[in-house]
C-alpha positions as CSV (number, residue, x, y, z in Angstrom):
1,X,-14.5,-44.4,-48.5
2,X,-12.8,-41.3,-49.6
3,X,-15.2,-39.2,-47.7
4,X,-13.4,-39.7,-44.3
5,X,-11.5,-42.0,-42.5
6,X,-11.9,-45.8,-42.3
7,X,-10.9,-47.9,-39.2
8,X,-12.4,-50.1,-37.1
9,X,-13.6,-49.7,-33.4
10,X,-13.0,-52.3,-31.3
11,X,-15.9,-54.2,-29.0
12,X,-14.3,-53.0,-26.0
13,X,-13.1,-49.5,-27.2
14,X,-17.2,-48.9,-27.8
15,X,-18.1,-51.0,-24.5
16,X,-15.8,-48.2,-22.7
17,X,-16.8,-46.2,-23.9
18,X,-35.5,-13.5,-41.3
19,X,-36.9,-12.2,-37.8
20,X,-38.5,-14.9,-35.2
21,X,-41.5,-14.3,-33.3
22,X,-42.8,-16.0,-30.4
23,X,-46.7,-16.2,-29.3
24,X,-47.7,-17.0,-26.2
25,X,-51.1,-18.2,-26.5
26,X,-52.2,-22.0,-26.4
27,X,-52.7,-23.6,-29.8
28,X,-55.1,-25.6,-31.0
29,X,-54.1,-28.9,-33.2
30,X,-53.1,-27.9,-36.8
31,X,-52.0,-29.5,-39.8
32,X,-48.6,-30.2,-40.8
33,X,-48.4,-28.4,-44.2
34,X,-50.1,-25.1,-45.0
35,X,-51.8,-24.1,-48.1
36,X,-48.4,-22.3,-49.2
37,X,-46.0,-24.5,-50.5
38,X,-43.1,-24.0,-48.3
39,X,-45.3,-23.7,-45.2
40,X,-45.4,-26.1,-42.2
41,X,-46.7,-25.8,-39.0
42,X,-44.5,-28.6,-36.4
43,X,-45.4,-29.3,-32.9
44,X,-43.2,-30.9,-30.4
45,X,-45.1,-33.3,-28.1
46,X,-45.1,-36.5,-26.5
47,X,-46.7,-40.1,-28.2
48,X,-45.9,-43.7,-27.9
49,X,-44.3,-45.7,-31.5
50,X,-43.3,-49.2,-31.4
51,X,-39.9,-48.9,-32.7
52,X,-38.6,-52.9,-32.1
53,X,-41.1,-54.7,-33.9
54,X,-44.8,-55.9,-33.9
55,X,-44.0,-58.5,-31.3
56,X,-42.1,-56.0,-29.0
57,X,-43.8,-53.1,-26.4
58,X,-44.7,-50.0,-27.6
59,X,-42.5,-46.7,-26.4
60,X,-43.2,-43.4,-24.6
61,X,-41.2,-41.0,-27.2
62,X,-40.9,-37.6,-27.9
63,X,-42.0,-36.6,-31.5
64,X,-42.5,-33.9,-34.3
65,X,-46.3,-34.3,-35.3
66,X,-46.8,-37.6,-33.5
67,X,-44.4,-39.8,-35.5
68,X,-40.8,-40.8,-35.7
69,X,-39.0,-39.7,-37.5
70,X,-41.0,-36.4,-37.3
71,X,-43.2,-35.1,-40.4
72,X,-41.0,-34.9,-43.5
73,X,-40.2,-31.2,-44.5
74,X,-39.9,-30.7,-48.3
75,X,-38.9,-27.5,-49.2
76,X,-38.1,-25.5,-52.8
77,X,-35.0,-24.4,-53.7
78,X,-34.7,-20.8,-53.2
79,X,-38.1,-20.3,-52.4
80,X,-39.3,-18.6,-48.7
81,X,-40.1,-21.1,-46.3
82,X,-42.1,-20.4,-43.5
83,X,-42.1,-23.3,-40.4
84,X,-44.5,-22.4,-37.1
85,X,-42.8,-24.5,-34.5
86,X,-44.9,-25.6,-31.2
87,X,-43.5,-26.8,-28.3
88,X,-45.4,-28.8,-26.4
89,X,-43.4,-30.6,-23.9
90,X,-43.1,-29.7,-20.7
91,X,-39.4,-28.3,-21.0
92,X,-37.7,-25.4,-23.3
93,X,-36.8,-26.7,-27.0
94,X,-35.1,-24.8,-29.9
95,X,-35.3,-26.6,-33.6
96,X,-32.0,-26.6,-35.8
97,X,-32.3,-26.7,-39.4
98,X,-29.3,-28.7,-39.8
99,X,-27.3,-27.8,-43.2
100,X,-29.4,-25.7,-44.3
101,X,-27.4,-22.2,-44.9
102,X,-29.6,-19.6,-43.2
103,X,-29.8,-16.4,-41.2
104,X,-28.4,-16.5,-38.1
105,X,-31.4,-15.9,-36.1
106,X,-33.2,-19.0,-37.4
107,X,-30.4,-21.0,-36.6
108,X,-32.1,-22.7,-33.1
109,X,-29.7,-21.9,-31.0
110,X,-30.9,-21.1,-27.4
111,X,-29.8,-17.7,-26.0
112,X,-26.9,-17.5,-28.6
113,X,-29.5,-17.0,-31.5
114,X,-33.1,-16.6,-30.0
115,X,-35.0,-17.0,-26.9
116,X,-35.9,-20.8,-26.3
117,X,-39.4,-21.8,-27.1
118,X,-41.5,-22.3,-23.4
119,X,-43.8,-24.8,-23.5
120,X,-47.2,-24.3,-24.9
121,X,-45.6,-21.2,-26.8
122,X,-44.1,-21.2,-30.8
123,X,-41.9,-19.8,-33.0
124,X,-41.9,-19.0,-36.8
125,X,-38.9,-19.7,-38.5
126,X,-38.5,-18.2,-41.7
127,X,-35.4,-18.4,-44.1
128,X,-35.3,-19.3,-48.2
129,X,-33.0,-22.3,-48.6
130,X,-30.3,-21.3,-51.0
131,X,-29.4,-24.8,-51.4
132,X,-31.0,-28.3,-53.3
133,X,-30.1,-31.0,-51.0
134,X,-30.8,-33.6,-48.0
135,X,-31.0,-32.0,-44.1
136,X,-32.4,-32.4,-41.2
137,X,-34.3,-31.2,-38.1
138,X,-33.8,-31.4,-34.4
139,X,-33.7,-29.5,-31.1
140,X,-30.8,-27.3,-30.0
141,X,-31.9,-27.4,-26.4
142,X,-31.5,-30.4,-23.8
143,X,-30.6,-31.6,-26.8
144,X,-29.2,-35.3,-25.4
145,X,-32.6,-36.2,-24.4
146,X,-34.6,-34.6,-26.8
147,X,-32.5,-35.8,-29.6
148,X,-32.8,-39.4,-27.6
149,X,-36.2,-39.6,-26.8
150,X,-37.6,-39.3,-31.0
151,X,-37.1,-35.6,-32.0
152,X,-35.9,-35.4,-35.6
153,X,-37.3,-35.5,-39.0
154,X,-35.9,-35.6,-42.3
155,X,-36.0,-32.0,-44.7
156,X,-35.5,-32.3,-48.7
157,X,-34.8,-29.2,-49.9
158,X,-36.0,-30.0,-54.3
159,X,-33.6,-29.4,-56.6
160,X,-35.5,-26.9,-59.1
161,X,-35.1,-29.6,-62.0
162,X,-35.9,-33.0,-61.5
163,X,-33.5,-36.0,-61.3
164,X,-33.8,-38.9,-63.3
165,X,-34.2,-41.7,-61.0
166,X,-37.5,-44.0,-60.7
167,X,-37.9,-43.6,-57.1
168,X,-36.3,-41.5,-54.3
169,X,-36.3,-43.0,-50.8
170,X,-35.4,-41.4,-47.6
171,X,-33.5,-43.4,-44.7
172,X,-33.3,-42.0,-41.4
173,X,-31.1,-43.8,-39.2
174,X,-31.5,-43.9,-35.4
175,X,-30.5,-46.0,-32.8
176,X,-32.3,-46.1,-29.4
177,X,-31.0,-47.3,-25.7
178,X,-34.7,-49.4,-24.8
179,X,-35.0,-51.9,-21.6
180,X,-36.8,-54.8,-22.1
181,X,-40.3,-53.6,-21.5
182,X,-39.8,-51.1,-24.2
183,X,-38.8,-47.9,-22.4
184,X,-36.2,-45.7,-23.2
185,X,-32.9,-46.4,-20.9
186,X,-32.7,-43.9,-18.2
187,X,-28.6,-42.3,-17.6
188,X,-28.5,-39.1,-20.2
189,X,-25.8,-37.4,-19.8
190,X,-23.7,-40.6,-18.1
191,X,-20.1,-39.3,-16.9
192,X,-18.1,-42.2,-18.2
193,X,-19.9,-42.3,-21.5
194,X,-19.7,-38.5,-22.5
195,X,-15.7,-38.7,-22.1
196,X,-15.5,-41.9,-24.3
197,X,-18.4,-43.0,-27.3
198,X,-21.3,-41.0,-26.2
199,X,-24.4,-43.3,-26.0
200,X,-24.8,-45.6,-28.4
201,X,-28.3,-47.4,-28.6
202,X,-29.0,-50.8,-28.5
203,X,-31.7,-50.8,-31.5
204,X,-31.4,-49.0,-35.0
205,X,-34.6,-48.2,-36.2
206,X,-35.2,-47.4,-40.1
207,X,-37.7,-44.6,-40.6
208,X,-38.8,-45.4,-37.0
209,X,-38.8,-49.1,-36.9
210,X,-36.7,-51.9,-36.8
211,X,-36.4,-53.2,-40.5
212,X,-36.5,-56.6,-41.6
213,X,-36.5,-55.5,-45.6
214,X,-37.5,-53.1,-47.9
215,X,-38.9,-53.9,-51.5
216,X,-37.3,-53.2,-54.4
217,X,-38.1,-54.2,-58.2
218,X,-35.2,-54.8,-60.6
219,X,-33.7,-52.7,-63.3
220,X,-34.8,-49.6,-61.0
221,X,-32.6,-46.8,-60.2
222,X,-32.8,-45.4,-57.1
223,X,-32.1,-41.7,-55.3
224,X,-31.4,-43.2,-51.3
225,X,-31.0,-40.4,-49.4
226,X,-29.3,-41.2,-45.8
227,X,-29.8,-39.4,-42.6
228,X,-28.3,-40.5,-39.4
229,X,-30.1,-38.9,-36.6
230,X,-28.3,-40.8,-34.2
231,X,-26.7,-39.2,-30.5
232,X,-23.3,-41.1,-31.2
233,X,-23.4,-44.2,-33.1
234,X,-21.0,-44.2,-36.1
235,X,-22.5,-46.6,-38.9
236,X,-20.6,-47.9,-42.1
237,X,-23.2,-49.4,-44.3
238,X,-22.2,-52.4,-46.4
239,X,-24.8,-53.2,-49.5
240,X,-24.8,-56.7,-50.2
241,X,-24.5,-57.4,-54.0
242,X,-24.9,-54.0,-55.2
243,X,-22.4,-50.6,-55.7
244,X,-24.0,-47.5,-54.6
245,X,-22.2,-44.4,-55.8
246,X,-22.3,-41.7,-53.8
247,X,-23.8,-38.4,-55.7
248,X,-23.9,-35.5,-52.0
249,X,-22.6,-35.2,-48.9
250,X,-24.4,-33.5,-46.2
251,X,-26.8,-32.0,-49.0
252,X,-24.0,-30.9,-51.5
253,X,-23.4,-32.6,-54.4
254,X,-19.9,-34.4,-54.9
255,X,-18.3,-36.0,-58.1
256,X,-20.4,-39.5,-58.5
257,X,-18.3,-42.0,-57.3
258,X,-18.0,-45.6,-55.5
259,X,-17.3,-45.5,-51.5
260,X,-13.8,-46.8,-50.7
261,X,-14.4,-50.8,-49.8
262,X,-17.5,-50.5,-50.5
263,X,-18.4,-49.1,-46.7
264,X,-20.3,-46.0,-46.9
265,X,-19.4,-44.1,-43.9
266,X,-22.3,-42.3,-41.9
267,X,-21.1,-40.2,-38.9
268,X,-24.3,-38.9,-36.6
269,X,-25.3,-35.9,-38.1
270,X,-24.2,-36.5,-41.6
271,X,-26.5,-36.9,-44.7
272,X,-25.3,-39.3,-48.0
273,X,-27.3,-39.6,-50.7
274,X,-26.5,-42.7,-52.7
275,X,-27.3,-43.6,-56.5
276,X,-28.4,-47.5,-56.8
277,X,-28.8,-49.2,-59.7
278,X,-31.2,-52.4,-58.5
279,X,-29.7,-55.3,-60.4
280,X,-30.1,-58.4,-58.1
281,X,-32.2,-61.1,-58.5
282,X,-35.9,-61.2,-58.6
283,X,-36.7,-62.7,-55.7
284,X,-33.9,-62.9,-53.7
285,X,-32.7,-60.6,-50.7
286,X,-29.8,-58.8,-50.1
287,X,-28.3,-57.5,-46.4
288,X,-27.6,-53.8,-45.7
289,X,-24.7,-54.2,-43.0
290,X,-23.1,-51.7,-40.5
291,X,-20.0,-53.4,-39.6
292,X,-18.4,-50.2,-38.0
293,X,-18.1,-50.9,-34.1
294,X,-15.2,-53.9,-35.0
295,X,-16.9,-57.4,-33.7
296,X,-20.6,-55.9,-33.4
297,X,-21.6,-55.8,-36.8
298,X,-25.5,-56.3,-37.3
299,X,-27.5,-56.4,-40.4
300,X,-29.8,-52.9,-40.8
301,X,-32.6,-53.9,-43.3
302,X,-32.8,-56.6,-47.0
303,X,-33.3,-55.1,-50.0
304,X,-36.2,-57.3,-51.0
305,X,-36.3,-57.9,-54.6
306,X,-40.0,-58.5,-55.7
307,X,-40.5,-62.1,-58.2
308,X,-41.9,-59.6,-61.4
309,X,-38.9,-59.2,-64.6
310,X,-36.7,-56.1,-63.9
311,X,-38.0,-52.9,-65.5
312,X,-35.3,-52.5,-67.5
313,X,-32.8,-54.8,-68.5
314,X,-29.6,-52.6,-68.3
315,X,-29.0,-49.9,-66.1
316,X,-29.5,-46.5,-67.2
317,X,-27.1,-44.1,-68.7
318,X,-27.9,-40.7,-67.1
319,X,-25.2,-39.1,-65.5
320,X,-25.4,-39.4,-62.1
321,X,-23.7,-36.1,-60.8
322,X,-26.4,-33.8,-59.4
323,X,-27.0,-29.9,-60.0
324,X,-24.2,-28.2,-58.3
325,X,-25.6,-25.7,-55.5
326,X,-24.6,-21.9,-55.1
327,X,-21.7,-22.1,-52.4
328,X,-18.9,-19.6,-52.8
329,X,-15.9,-20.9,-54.0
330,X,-12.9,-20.1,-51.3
331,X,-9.8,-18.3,-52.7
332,X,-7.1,-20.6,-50.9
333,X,-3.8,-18.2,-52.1
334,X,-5.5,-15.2,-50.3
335,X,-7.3,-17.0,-47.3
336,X,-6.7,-16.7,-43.4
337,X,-5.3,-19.6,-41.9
338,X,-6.8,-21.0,-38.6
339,X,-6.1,-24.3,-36.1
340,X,-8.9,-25.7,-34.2
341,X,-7.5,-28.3,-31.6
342,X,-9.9,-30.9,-30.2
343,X,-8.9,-32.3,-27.1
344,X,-9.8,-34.5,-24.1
345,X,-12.1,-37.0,-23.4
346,X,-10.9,-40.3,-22.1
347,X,-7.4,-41.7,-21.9
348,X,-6.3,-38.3,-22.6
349,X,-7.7,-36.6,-19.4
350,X,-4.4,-35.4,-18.1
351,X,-4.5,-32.9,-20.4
352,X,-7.7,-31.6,-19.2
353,X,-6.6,-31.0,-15.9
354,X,-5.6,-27.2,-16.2
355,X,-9.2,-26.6,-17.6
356,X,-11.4,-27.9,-14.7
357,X,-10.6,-25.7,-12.1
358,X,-13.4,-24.1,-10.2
359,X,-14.1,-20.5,-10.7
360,X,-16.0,-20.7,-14.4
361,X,-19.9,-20.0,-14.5
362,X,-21.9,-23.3,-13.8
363,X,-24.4,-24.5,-16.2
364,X,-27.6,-26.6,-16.4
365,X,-29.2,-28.3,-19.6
366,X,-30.2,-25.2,-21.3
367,X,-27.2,-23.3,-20.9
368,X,-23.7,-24.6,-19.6
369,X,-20.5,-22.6,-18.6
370,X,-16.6,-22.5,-19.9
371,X,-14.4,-24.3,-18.8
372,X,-15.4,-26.3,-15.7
373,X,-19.5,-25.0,-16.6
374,X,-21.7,-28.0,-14.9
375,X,-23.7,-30.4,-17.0
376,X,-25.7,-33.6,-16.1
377,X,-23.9,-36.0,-14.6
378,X,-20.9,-34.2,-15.5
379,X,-20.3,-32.6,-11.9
380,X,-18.4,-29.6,-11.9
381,X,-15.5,-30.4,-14.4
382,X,-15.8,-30.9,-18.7
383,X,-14.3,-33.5,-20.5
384,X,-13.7,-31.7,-23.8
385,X,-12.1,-28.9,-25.4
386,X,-11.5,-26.9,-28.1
387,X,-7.9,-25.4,-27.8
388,X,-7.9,-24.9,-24.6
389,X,-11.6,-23.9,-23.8
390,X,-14.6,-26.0,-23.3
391,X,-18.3,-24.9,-23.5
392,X,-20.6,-26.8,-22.0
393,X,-24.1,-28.1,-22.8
394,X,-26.4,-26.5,-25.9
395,X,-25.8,-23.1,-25.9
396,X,-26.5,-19.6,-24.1
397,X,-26.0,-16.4,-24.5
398,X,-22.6,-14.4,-23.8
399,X,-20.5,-17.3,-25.7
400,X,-17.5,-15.4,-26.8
401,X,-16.4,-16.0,-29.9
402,X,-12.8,-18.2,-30.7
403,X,-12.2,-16.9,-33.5
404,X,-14.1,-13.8,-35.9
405,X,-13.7,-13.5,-39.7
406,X,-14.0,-10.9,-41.8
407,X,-17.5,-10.8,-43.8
408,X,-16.8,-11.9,-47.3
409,X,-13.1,-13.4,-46.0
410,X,-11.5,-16.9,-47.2
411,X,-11.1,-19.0,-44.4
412,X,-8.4,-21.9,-44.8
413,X,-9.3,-24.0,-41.0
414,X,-7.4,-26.9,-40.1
415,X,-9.2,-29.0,-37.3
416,X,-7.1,-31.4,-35.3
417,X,-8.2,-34.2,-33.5
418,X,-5.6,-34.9,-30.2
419,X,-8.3,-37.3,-29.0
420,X,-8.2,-41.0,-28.9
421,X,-12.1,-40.8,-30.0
422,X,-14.3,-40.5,-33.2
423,X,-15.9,-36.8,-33.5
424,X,-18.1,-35.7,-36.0
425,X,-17.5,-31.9,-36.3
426,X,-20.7,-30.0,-37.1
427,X,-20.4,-26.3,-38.6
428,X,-23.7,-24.3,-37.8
429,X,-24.7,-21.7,-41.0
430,X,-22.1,-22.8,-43.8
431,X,-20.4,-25.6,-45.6
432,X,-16.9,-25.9,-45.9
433,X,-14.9,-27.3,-48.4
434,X,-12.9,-30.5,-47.6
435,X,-9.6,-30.0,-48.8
436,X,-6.6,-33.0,-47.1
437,X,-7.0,-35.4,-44.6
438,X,-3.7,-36.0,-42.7
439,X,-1.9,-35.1,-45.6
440,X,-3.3,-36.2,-48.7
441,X,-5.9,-34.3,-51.2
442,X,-9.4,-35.3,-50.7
443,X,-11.0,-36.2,-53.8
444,X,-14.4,-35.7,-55.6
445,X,-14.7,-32.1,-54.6
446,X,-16.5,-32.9,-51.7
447,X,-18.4,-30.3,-49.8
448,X,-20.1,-30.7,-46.0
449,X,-21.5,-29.4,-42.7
450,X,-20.1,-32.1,-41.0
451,X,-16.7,-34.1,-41.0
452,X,-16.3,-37.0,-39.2
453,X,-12.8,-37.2,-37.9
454,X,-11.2,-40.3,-36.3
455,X,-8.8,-40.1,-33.7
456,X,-5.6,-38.4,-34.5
457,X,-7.4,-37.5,-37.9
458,X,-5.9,-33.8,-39.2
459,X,-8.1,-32.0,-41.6
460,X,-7.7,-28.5,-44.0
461,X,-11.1,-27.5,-44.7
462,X,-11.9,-24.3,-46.4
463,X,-14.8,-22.1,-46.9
464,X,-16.1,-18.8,-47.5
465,X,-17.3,-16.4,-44.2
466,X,-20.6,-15.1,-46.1
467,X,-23.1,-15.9,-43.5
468,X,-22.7,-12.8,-40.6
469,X,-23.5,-14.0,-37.2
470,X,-22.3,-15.8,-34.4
471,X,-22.1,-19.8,-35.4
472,X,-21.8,-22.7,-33.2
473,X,-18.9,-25.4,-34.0
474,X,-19.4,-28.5,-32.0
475,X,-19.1,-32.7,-32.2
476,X,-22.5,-34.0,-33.2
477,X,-21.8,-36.9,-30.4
478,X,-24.2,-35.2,-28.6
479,X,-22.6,-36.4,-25.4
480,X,-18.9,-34.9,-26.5
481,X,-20.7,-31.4,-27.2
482,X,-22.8,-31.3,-24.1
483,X,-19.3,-31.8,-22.2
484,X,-17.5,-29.2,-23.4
485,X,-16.9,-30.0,-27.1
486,X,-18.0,-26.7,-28.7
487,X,-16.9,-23.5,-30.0
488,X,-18.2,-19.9,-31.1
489,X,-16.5,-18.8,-34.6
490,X,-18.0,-15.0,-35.5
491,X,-18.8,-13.5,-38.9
492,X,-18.5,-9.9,-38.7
């Protein structure tokens, strides 16, 4: 696939590895969407989903309105949202509105962009999504076990014309670490994991359950919009007897065209929304397979083809390429020209040496230090950086800034990846324009939040600094960012 890199992992390499405002009075149950259109009201509490089948236990989870994936938020295109948030667990949690290009201070960030939400308090988010397009939604705070134990949930942000498809589905991927009675695996924040793979589940779950196949009817065409709300696993999904083209990444629409091999490459965090035109047979099945992880390759769902004639006999001939969204278009001749260096992790810890001295300010899950700040089961040393500097856990306030750009600026960045691991680099408040990957021109005018980079991967993304605030940069291997894989760039 065009979109990023395409190796394999080996077994054993994966076996090592707007204003806010908070109330603080109790509230009573409400209903997910208010009379207004772009108005939802979101609470954060524990429930119990049975995410491995019929015949499996059920498990204690952590949800957004009581399901998983959390209530489905589907916004209008550049039309004031409004989102009252409720936390309801018995820790502090943040939500990020991943993608979406907002103000800064409804970006979820804990102490870096607003006061973390206390339990049986809320806040209102407000913002007017700018652009059409597939995000998501998820905490910002203790974020490896949040994110782990069920919070996310799926936003669709409509473009203001419709597309002509005959049905738009939504996918969201997860994968899940359960024991054999059903509960969730104890160990976040493992040592040996976050300087290798992060941790990957042992169950993917499709819309919050373990998918034997999903129905279909031939001759349709169909909008699949992919989410993978994962904490680390990498998937590359295979579609049996059919050629999805891609038509967005991460919410902005590309030039339609086929993956490379076929493999449609889903880093955690990232969003790809695929065109299918359903022309198997009636009655027969076809696999969906992630064969990333090289040797563990598993089949995800069937597309289930029901026994009635196809509803059309040919497929149709609409273009497939989507409305193009308002993102400013970088002036590479004029722009600044930054380096991002990620380093560290496993098999590449010698480097780290010089950065885990003592000395730094100590962390816990809601904050985190630099360079050396404590996390869970991390002890006193990180395993990441970003040249040179790690920052620790999910974010606080007093993060200094690596770099700060001019308001209104062209920024040319060039991210490399010194590591021997897979990191999917999420950029908080913007989307950047993917320009080369280790020297060649990335096709298809492909625009994202998040690029998945494998080791040694070198890529030139550009973008325009028109979003003021301070954003977080940071691996979306929730493991990788809670150990020091993070960074502060400033829009001034």
């Amino acid at each position: 696939m065009n979109t990023e890199s395409n190796s394999s992992v080996s077994r054993r390499g994966l076996l090592q590895a707007g204003a806010g405002l908070i109330l603080t009075v109790a509230l009573p149950p409400v209903p997910t969407r208010a009379a207004e259109s772009n108005s939802y009201r979101i609470a954060a509490a524990p429930a119990r989903a049975r995410l491995a089948g019929p015949a499996r236990p059920e498990t204690d989870v952590w949800t957004y309105n009581g399901t998983v994936p959390g209530s489905l938020v589907r916004l209008r295109q550049g039309e004031p949202a409004r989102l009252v948030v409720e936390n309801r667990l018995d820790q502090e949690s943040t939500v990020h509105w991943h993608g979406i290009r907002l103000p800064n201070a409804m970006d979820g960030v804990p102490g870096l962009t607003q006061p973390p939400i206390r339990p049986g308090e809320r806040f209102v988010y407000e913002f007017t999504p700018p652009d059409a397009g597939t995000f998501w939604y998820h905490p910002h705070a203790n974020s490896l076990e949040q994110l782990g134990r069920g919070l996310a949930g799926a936003v669709i942000v409509e473009e203001r014309e419709s597309i002509a498809v005959d049905r738009d589905l939504l996918w969201v991927l997860a994968d899940w670490r359960l024991t054999e009675d059903g509960s969730i695996a104890r160990g976040f924040g493992n040592r040996m994991e976050a300087a290798m793979s992060g941790r990957v589940g042992n169950t993917v779950t499709l819309n919050g359950r373990v998918s034997e196949a999903e129905t279909v009817r031939g001759g349709e065409r169909v909008r699949l919009r992919l989410v993978n709300a994962s904490l680390a696993r990498i998937m590359a999904l295979r579609f049996e007897g059919h050629r999805p083209v891609i038509v967005a990444i991460d919410g902005q629409p590309c030039d339609a065209h086929e993956p490379e091999g076929g493999r449609i490459l889903l880093g955690p965090a990232m969003r790809i929304d695929v065109m299918l035109d359903m022309q198997g047979v009636p009655g027969k099945r076809y696999g969906v397979v992630d064969d990333f992880y090289d040797g563990l390759s598993y089949r995800l769902t069937e597309l289930a083809y029901v026994e009635s004639p196809p509803i059309r006999a040919h497929p149709l001939d609409n273009p497939l390429d989507l409305p193009r969204n308002p993102l400013p278009e970088p002036d590479i001749a004029t722009a600044e020209r930054h380096t991002l260096t990620l380093q560290g992790g496993m098999m590449s810890m010698s480097g780290m040496g010089g950065m885990m001295g003592g000395g730094m300010m100590g962390g816990g899950m809601m904050g985190g230090g630099m360079m050396g700040g404590g996390m869970m089961g991390m002890g006193k040393g990180a395993a990441w950086a970003v040249n040179g500097l790690s920052m620790t856990g999910d974010g606080h306030a007093g993060m200094e800034p690596a770099l700060t750009f001019q308001r209104g600026r062209s920024i040319m960045l060039t991210l490399r990846n010194e590591t021997a691991w897979w990191h999917p680099m999420h950029f908080h408040g913007h989307s950047f324009r993917v320009l080369s990957r280790n020297g060649k021109s990335v096709p298809h005018r492909q625009w994202q939040d998040t690029a998945l980079m494998a080791p040694k991967d070198v890529v030139e993304a550009a973008f325009v600094a028109d979003n003021p605030g301070d954003w977080m940069l940071h691996c979306h291997v929730i493991d990788h960012q809670m150990a020091g894989l993070m960074t502060v760039l400033r829009v001034a």
